[in-house]
Structures are given as C-alpha cells and as structure tokens.
ChimeraX commands (.cxc) that place a marker at each C-alpha (Angstrom):
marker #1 position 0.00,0.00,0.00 radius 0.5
marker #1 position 1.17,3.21,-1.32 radius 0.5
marker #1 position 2.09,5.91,1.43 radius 0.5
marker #1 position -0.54,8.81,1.73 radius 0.5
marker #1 position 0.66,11.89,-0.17 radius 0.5
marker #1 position 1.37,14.62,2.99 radius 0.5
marker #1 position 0.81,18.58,2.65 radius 0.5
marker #1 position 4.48,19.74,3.05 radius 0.5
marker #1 position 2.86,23.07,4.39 radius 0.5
marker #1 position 0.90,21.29,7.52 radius 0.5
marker #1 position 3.66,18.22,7.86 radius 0.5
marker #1 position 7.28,19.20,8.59 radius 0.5
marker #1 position 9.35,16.63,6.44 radius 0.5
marker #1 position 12.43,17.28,3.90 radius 0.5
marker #1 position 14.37,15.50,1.59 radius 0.5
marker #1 position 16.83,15.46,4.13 radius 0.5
marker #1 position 14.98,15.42,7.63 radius 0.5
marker #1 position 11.31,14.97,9.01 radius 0.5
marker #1 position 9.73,15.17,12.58 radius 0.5
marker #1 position 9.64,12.21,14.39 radius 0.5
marker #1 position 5.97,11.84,14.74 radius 0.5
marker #1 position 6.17,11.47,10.95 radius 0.5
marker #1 position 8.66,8.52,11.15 radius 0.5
marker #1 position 5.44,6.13,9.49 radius 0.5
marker #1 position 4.29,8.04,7.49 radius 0.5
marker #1 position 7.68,9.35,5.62 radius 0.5
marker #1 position 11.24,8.21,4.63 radius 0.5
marker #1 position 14.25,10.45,5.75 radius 0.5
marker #1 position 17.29,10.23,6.48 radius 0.5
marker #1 position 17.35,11.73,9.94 radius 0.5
marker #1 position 14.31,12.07,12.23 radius 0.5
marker #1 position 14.17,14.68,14.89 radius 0.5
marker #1 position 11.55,15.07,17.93 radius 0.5
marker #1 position 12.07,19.07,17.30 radius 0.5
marker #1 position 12.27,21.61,20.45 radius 0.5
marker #1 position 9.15,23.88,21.64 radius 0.5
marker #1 position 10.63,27.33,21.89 radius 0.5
marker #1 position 8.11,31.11,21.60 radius 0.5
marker #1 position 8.28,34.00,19.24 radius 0.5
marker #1 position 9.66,36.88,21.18 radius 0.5
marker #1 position 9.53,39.31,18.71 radius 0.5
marker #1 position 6.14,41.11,17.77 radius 0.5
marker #1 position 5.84,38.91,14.71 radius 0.5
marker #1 position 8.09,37.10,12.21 radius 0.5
marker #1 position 7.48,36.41,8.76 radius 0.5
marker #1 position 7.54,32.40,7.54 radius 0.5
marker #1 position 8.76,31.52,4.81 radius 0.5
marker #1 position 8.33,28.42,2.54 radius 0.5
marker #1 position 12.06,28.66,2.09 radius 0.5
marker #1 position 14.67,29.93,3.55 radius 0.5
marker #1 position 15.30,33.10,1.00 radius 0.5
marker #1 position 14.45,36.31,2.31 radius 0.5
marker #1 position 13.67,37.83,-0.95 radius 0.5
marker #1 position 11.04,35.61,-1.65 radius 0.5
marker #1 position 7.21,36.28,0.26 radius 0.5
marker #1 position 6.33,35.24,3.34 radius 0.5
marker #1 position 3.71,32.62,3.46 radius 0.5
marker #1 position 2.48,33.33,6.45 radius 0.5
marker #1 position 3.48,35.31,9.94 radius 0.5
marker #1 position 3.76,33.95,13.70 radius 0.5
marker #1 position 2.62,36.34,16.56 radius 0.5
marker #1 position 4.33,37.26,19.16 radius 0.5
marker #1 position 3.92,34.67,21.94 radius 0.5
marker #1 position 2.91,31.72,19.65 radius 0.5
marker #1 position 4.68,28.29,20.37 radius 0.5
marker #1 position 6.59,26.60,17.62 radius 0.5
marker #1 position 8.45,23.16,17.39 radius 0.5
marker #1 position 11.93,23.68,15.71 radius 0.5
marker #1 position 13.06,20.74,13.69 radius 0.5
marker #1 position 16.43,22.86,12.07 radius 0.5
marker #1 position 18.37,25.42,13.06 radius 0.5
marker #1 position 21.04,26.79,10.61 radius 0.5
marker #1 position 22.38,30.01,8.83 radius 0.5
marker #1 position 20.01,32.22,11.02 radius 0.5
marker #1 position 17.12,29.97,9.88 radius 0.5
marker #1 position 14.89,27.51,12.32 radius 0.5
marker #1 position 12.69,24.78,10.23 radius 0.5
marker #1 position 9.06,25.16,12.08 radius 0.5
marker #1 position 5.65,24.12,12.78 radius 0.5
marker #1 position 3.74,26.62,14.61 radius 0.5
marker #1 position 1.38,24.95,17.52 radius 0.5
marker #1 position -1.50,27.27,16.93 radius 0.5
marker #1 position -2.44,26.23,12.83 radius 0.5
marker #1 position 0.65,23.44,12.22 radius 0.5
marker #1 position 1.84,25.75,9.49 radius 0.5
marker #1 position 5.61,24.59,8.67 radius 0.5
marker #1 position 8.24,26.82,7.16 radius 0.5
marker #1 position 11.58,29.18,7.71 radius 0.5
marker #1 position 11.57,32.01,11.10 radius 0.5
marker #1 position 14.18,33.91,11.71 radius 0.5
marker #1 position 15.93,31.87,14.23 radius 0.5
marker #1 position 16.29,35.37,16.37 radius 0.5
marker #1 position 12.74,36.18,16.74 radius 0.5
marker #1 position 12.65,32.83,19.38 radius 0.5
marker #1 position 13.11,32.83,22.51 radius 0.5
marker #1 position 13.77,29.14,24.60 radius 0.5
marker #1 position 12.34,30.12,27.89 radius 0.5
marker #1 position 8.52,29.35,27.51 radius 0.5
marker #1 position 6.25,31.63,29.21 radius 0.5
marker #1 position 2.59,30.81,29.58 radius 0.5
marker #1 position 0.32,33.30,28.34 radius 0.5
marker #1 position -2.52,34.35,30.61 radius 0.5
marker #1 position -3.90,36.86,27.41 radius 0.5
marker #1 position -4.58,38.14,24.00 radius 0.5
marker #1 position -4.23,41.32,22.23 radius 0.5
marker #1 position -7.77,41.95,21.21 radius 0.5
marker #1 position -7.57,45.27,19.85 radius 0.5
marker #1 position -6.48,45.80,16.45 radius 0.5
marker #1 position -2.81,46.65,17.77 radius 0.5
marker #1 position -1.35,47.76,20.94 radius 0.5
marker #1 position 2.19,48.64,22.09 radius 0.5
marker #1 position 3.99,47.11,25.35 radius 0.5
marker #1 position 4.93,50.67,27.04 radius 0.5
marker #1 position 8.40,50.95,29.34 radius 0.5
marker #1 position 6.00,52.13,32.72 radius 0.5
marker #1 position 2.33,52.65,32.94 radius 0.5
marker #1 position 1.74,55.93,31.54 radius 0.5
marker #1 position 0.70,57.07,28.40 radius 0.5
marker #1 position 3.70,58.96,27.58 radius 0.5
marker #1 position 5.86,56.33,28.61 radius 0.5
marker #1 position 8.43,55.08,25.40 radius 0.5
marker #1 position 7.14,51.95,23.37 radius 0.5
marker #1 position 8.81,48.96,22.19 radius 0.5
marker #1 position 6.90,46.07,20.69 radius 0.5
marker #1 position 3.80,46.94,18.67 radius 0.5
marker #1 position 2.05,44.00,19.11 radius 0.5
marker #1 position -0.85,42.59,16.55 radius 0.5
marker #1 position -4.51,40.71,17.59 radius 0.5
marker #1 position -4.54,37.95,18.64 radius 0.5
marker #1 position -0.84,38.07,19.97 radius 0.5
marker #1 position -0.20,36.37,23.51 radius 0.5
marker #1 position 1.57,37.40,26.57 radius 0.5
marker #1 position 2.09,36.59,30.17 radius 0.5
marker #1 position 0.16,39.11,32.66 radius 0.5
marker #1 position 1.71,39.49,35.97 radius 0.5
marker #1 position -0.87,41.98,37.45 radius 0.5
marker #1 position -3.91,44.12,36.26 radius 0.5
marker #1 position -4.13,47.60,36.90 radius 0.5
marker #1 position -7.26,49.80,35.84 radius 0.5
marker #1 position -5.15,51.23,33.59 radius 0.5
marker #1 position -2.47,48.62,32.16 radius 0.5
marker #1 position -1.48,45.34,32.66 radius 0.5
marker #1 position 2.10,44.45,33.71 radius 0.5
marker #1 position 3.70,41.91,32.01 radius 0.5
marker #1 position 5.73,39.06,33.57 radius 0.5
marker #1 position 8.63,39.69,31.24 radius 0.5
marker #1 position 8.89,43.42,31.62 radius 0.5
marker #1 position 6.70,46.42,30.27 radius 0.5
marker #1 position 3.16,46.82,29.88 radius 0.5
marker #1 position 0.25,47.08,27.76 radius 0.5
marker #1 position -3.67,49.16,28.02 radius 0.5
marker #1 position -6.05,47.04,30.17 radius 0.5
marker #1 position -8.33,47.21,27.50 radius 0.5
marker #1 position -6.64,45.97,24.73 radius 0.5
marker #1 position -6.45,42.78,26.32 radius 0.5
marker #1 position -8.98,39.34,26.93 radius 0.5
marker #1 position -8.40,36.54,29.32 radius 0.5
marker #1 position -7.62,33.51,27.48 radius 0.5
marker #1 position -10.53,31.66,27.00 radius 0.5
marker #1 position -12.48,34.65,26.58 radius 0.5
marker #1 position -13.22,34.57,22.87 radius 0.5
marker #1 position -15.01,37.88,20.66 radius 0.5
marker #1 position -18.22,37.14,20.22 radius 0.5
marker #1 position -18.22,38.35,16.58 radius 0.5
marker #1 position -16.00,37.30,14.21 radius 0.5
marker #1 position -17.38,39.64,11.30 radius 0.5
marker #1 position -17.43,42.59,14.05 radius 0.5
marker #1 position -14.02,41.18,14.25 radius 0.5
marker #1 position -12.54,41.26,10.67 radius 0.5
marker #1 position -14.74,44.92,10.24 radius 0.5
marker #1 position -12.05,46.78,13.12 radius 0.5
marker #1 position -9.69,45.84,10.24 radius 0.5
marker #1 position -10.71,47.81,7.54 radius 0.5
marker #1 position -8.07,50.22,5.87 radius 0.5
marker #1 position -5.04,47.67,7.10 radius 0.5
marker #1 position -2.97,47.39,3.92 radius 0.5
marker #1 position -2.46,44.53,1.95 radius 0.5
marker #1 position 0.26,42.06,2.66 radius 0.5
marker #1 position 0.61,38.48,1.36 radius 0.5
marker #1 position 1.25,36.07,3.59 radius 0.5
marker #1 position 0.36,38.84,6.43 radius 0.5
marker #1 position -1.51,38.61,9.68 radius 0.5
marker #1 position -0.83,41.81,11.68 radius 0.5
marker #1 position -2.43,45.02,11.70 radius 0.5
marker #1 position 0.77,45.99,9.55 radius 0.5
marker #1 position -0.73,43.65,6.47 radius 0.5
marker #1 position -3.07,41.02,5.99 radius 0.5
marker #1 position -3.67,39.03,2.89 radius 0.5
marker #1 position -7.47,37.35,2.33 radius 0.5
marker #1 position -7.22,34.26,4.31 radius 0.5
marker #1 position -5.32,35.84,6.88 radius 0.5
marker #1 position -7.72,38.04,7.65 radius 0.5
marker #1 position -10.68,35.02,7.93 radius 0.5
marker #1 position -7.78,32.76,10.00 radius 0.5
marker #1 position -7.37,36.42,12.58 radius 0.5
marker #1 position -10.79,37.20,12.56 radius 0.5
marker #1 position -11.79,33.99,13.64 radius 0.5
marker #1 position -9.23,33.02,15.77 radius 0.5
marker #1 position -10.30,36.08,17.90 radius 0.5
marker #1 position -13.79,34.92,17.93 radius 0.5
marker #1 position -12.49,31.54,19.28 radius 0.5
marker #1 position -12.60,29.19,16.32 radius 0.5
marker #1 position -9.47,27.85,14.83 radius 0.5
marker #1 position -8.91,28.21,11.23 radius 0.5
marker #1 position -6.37,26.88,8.89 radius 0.5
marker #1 position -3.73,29.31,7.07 radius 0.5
marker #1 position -4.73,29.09,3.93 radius 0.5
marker #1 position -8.16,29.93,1.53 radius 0.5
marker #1 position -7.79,25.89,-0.18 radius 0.5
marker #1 position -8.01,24.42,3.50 radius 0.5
marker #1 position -10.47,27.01,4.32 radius 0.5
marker #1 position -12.51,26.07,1.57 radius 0.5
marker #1 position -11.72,22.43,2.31 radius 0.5
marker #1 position -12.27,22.44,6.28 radius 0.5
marker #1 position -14.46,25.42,7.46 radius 0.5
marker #1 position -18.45,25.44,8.12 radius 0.5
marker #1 position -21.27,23.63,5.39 radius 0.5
marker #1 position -21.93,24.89,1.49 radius 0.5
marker #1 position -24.64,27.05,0.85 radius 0.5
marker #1 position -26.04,27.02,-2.57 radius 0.5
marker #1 position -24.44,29.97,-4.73 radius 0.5
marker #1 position -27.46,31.33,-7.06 radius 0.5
marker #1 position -27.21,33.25,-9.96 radius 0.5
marker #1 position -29.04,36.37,-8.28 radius 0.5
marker #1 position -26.67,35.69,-5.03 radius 0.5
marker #1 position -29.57,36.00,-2.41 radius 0.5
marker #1 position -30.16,33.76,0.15 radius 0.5
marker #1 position -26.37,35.03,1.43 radius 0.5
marker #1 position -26.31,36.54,5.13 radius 0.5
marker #1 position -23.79,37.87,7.63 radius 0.5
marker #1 position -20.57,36.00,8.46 radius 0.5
marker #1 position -20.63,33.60,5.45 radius 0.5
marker #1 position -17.22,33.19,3.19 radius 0.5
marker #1 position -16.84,33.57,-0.07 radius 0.5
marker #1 position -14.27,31.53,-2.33 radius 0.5
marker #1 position -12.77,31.99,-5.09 radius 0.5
marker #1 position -9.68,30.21,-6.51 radius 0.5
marker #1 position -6.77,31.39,-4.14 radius 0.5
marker #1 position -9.20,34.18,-3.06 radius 0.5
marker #1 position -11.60,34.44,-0.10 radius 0.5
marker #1 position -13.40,37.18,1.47 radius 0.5
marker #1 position -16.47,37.62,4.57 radius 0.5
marker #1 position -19.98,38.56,3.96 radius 0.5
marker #1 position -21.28,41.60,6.34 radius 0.5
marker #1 position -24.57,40.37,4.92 radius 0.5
marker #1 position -25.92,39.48,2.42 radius 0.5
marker #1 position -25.21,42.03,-0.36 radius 0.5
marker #1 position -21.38,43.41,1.17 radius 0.5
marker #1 position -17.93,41.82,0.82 radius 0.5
marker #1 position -15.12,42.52,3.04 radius 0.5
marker #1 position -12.13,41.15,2.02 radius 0.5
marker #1 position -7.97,41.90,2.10 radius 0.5
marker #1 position -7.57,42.65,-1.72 radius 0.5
marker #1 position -4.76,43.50,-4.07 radius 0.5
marker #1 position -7.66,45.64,-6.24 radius 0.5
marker #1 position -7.75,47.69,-3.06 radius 0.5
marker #1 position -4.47,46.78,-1.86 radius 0.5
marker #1 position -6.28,47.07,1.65 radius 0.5
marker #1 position -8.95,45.48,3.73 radius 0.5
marker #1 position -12.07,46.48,2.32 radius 0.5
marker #1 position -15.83,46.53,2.43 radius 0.5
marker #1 position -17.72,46.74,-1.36 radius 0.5
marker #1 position -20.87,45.79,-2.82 radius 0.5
marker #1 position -20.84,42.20,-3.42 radius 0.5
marker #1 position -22.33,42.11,-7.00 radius 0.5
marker #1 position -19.54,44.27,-8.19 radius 0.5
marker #1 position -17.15,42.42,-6.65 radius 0.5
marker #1 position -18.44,39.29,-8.17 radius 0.5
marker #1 position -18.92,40.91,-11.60 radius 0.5
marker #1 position -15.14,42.59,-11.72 radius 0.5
marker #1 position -13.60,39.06,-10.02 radius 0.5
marker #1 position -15.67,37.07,-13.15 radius 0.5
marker #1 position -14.13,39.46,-15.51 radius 0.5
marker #1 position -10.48,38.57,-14.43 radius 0.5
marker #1 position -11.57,34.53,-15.05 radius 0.5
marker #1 position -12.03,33.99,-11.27 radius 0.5
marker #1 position -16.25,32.54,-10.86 radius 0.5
marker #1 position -17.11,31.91,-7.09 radius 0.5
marker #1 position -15.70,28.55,-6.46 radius 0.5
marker #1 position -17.77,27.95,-3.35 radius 0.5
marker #1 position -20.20,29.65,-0.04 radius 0.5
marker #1 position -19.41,28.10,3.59 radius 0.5
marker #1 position -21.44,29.02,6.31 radius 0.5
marker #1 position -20.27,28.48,9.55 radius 0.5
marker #1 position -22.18,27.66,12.73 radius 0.5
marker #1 position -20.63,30.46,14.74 radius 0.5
marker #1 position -21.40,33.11,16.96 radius 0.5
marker #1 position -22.36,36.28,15.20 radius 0.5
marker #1 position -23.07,34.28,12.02 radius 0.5
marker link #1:1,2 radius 0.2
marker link #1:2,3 radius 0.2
marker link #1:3,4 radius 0.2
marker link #1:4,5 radius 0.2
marker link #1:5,6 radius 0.2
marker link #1:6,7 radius 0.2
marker link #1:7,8 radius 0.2
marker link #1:8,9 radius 0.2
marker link #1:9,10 radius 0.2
marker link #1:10,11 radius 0.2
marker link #1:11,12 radius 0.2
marker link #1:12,13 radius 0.2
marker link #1:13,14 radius 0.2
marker link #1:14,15 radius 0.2
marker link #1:15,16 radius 0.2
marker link #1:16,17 radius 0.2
marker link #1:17,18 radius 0.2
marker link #1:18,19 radius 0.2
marker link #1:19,20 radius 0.2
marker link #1:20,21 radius 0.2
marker link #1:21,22 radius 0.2
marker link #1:22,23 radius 0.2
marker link #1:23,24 radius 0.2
marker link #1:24,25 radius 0.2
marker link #1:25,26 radius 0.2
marker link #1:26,27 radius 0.2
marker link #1:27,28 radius 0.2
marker link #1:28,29 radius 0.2
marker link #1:29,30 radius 0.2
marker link #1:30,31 radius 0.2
marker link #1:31,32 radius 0.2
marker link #1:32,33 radius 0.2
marker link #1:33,34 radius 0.2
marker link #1:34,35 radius 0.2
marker link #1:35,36 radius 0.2
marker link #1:36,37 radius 0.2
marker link #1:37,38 radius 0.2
marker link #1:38,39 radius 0.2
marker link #1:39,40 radius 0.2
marker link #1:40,41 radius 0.2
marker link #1:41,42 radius 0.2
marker link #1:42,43 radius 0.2
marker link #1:43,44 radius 0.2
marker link #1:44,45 radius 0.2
marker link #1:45,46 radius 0.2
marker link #1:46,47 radius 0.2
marker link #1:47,48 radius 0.2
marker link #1:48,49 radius 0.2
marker link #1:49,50 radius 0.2
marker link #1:50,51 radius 0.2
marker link #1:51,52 radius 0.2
marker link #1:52,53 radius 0.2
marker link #1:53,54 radius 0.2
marker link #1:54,55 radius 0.2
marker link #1:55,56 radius 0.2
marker link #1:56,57 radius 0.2
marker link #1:57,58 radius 0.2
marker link #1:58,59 radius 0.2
marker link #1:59,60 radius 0.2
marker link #1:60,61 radius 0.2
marker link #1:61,62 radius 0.2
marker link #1:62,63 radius 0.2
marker link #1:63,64 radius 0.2
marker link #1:64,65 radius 0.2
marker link #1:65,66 radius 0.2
marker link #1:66,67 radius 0.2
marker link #1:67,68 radius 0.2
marker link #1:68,69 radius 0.2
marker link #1:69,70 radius 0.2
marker link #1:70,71 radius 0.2
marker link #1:71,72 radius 0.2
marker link #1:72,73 radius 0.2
marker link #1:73,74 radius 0.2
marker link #1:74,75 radius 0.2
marker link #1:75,76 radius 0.2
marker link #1:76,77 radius 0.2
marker link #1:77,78 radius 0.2
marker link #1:78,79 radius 0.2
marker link #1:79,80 radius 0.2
marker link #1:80,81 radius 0.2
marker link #1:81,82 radius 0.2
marker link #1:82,83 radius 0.2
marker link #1:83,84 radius 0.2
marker link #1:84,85 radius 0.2
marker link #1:85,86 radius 0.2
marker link #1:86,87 radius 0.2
marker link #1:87,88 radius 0.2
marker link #1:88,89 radius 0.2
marker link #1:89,90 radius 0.2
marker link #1:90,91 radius 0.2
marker link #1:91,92 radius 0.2
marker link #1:92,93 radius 0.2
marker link #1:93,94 radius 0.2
marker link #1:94,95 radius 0.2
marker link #1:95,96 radius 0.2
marker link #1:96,97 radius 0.2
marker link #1:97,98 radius 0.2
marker link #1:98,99 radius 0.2
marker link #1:99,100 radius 0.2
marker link #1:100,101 radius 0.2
marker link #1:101,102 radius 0.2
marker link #1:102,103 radius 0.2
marker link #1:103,104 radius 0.2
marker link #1:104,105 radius 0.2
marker link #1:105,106 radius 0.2
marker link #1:106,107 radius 0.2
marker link #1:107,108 radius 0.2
marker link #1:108,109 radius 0.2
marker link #1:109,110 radius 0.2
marker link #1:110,111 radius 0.2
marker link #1:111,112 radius 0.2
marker link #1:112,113 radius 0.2
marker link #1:113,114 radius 0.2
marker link #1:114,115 radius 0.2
marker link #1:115,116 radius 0.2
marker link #1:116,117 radius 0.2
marker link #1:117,118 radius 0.2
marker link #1:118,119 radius 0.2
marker link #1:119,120 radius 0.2
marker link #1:120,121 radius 0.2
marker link #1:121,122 radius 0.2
marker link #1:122,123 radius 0.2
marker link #1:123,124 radius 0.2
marker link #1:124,125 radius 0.2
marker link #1:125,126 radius 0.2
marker link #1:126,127 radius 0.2
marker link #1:127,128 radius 0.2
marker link #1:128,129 radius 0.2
marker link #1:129,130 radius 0.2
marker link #1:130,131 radius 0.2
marker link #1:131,132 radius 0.2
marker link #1:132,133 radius 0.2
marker link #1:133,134 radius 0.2
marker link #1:134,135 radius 0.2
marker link #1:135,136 radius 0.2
marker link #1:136,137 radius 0.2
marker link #1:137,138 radius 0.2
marker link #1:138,139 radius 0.2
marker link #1:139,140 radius 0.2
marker link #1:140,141 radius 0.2
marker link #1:141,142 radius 0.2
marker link #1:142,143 radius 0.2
marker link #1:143,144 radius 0.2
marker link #1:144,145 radius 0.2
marker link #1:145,146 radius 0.2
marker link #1:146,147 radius 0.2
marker link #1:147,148 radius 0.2
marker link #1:148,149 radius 0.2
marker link #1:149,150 radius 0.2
marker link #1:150,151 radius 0.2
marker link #1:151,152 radius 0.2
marker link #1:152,153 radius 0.2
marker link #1:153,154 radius 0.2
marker link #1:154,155 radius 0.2
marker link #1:155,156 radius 0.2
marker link #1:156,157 radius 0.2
marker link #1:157,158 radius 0.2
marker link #1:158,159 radius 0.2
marker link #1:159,160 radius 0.2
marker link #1:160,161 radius 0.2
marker link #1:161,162 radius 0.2
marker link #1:162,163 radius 0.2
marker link #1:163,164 radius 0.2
marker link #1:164,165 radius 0.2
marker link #1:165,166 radius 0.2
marker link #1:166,167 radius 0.2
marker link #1:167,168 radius 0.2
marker link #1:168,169 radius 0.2
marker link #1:169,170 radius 0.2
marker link #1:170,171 radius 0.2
marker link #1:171,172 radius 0.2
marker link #1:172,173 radius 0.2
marker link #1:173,174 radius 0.2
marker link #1:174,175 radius 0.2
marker link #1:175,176 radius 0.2
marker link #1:176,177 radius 0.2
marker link #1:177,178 radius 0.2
marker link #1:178,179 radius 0.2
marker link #1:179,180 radius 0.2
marker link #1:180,181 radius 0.2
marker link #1:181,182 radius 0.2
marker link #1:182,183 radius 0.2
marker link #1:183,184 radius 0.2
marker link #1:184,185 radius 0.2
marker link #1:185,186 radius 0.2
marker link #1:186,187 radius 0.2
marker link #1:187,188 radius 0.2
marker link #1:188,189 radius 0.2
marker link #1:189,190 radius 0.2
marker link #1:190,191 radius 0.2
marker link #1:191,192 radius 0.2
marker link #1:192,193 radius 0.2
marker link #1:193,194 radius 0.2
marker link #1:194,195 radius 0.2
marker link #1:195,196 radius 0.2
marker link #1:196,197 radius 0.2
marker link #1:197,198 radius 0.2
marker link #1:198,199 radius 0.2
marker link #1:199,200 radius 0.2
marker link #1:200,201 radius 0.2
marker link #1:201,202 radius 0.2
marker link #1:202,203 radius 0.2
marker link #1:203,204 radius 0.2
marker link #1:204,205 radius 0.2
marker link #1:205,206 radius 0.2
marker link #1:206,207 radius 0.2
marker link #1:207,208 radius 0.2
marker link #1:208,209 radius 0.2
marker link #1:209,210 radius 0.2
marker link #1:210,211 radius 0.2
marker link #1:211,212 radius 0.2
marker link #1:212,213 radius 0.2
marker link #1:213,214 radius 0.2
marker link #1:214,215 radius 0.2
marker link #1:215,216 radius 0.2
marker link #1:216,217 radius 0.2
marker link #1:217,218 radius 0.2
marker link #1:218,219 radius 0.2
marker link #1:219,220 radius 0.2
marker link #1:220,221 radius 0.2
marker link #1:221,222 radius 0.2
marker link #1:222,223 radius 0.2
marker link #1:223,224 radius 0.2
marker link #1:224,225 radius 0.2
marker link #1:225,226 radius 0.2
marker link #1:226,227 radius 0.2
marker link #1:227,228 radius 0.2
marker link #1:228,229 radius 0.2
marker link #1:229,230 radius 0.2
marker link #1:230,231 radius 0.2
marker link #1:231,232 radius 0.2
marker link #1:232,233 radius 0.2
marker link #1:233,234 radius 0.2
marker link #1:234,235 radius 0.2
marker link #1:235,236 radius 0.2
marker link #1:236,237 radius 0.2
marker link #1:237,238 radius 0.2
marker link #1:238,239 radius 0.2
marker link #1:239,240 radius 0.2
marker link #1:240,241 radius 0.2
marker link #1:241,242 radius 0.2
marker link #1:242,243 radius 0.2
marker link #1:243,244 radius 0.2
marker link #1:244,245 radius 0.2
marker link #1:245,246 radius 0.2
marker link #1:246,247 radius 0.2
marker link #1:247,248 radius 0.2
marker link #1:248,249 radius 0.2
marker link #1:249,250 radius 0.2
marker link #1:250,251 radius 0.2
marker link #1:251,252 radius 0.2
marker link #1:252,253 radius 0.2
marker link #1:253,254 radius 0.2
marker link #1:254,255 radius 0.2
marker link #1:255,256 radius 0.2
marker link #1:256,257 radius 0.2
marker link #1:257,258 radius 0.2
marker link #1:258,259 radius 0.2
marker link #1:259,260 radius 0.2
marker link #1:260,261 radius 0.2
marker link #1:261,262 radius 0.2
marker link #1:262,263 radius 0.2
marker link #1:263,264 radius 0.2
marker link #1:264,265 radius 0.2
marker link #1:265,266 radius 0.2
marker link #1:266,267 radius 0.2
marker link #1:267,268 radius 0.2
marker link #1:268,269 radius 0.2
marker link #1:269,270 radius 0.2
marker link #1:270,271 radius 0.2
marker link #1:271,272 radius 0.2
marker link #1:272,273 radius 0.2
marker link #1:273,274 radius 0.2
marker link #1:274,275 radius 0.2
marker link #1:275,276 radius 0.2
marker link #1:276,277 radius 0.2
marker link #1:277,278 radius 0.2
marker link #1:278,279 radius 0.2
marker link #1:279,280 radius 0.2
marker link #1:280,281 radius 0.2
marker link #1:281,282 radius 0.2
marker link #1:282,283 radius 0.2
marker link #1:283,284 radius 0.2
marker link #1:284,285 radius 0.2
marker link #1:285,286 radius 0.2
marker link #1:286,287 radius 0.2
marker link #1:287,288 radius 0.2
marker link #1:288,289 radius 0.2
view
C-alpha cells in the first residue's frame, strides 16, 4: 500500500529530515523530535524557504509556540502549535524560555509601554490575537511578567473569545495589503478570515484551499446571489473574502491593496471578468453568524 501523499505546508518533512511523529508516514534520512521554543519578537514572517527575498507565506505572533526541527544560517525549520503551518523564522525572533500566556491582544494593535503611563516610550507593537504573560492588572495597564506593559483594554483573558468574528474582521478595515500577512501591519485574504476567527475563538487553517476544504457547510451559490447573510465566506480560486450580509464583501484585496468593504455584485462581476467565478459559499455555525 502506497504511502498517503502529505501537505508539506501542515507536515514538517524534507528531503533530508522529518519530525519524528512522521517517522510512518515518511522516509528520511534523519528524524528529529524538534524543540518547543516562543516567538519573542512582535511577529516574524515564515517563509516556505529559507530566501528572504522571496514572500512570506504566512506570519507567527508574538507569543505563539513553535516546534523547531532545524536550526542553521540564522534559519529555524518550524511548525507553529497554533495552525501546524511549517516553514523558515528567523531563528532570532525565538526565545527558549517558555512563558505561559494568561492573554490576548484583542484590539487591532497595541504597544507594550516601558512604565504605565501614556507617555511612557514603546517597544513592541504588538498585533490581535498576539499572547503574553500578565503578571498583574491595573485599571489602567497590565504588567507583564517579562517586563513592560500594555492598556487594560486591549487585552482578553484567554478563553475569553469575541463574540463576533465579522465585528471582528470589520475593526480591520483600511489595514494594507500584505501576502502572507496577519498583523495590523498587512493582511492578505485568508489571513484576515484565520485572525478574525481566531479572535472569535474558532481555529482556522492558514490558507483559503483548506479554508474552503475544512471550514463550516456549502450554501447554494445562485445566480441572483440571495439567500447570502452575515458572516458567510466567499471563495474563489486562491481568493476568499467575509460577507457583512448578504449584499457586502469585506475582504484583504490586491484591487484595493487594503482590507475592504464593497458591494458584493460588483465584486463578483469585476472578479468574473479577471476569469475567477465563485468557487464555493461556507457558512459556519458560529457566533455572530
């Protein structure tokens, strides 16, 4: 029996190397049970291959846990815990001591501040959905355990989910473009679906195929596009955006080159023209949906 084919972006193997776990599944010549470590810096870009001219395929927030598999030339080989998205980090933007985070950045961004004042210097500018430790909560800010700290009210508990994910994705509107971005600095189209509903407490996968593929039940796409409502997504080949309701798109876009809100019919109508037709509707059984 043949040996199933494996998604090289969700399973960390190589020509030369693979995880352990994948020892069955996988020939290499060198398995490796890999080592947790955390992203210290606010984010770090991940790339398919270590070459930092090429795009990032995705990001990792600050906080995140990832398994590293490699280490070498300033690169670590990674899966990140949160979406099991494998690829290249910048071997500086981990840290080894693992601190437990007690929350998450729920506003659109937030800085970590050197005292608890509002004039106080900055450091890290830190995305949604980032993690830290919380040693104590003030009215004001919230010190962290590792030094600084950040507005009360840009944090949540963990555990303590948005109850929206479309009110969610809307705070994003006007963030610019980026592929393979998931920070308030740049998003791309999936992205912005994985943050948005991530915040809202549902885990997504990285990517608009295994969005597609993996998130809620079809709903019937007709030619007049009604029967649509709030919170369903939209495909299109390599494309994916949210419906406000039924007759609005929001969606990261390189038209726009920003997260945007437009009339879906138009949006359907100029996609069509470019040889893109709706590939598929998902609903998902979600709050705020």
């Amino acid at each position: 029996m043949s040996k199933p084919t494996l998604d090289p972006r969700r399973h960390p193997y190589r020509d030369d190397l693979a995880a352990e776990a994948l020892r069955p599944l996988v020939s290499a010549p060198r398995y490796v049970p890999g080592e947790l470590r955390q992203v210290a810096s606010a984010a770090a870009g991940l790339w398919s291959r270590p070459e930092p001219a090429a795009g990032w395929a995705s990001q990792a927030l600050h906080g995140e846990l990832v398994t590293v598999y490699d280490e070498r030339d300033g690169w670590a080989w990674v899966q990140l815990a949160r979406d099991g998205y494998v690829g290249y980090l910048p071997a500086d933007a981990l840290s080894l001591p693992i601190a437990a985070p007690t929350h998450r950045v729920a506003a659109p961004a937030t800085c970590v501040y050197a005292a608890p004042d509002a004039k106080a210097l900055t450091s890290l500018q830190l995305s949604l959905n980032a993690v830290v430790s919380v040693a104590d909560i003030g009215p004001g800010f919230a010190r962290l355990a590792g030094g600084g700290f950040i507005p009360t009210g840009h944090l949540a508990e963990i555990g303590k989910p948005a109850a929206d994910f479309v009110a969610v994705a809307e705070r994003l509107i006007g963030t610019p473009y980026v592929w393979g971005g998931k920070t308030r600095q740049g998003l791309d189209c999936s992205g912005l679906v994985q943050t948005a509903l991530q915040a809202a407490g549902f885990e997504a996968p990285r990517d608009s195929d295994m969005q597609m593929a993996e998130l809620g039940v079809p709903v019937e796409v007709r030619r007049d596009l009604a029967g649509l409502q709030r919170g369903d997504l939209m495909f299109w080949k390599g494309h994916v955006g949210i419906l406000t309701d039924g007759a609005t798109l929001l969606h990261a876009n390189a038209h726009h080159m920003a997260v945007t809100t437009e009339p879906l019919a138009g949006a359907v109508d100029r996609i069509a023209r470019s040889g893109a037709p709706i590939t598929a509707v998902r609903r998902l059984a979600t709050r705020g949906t």
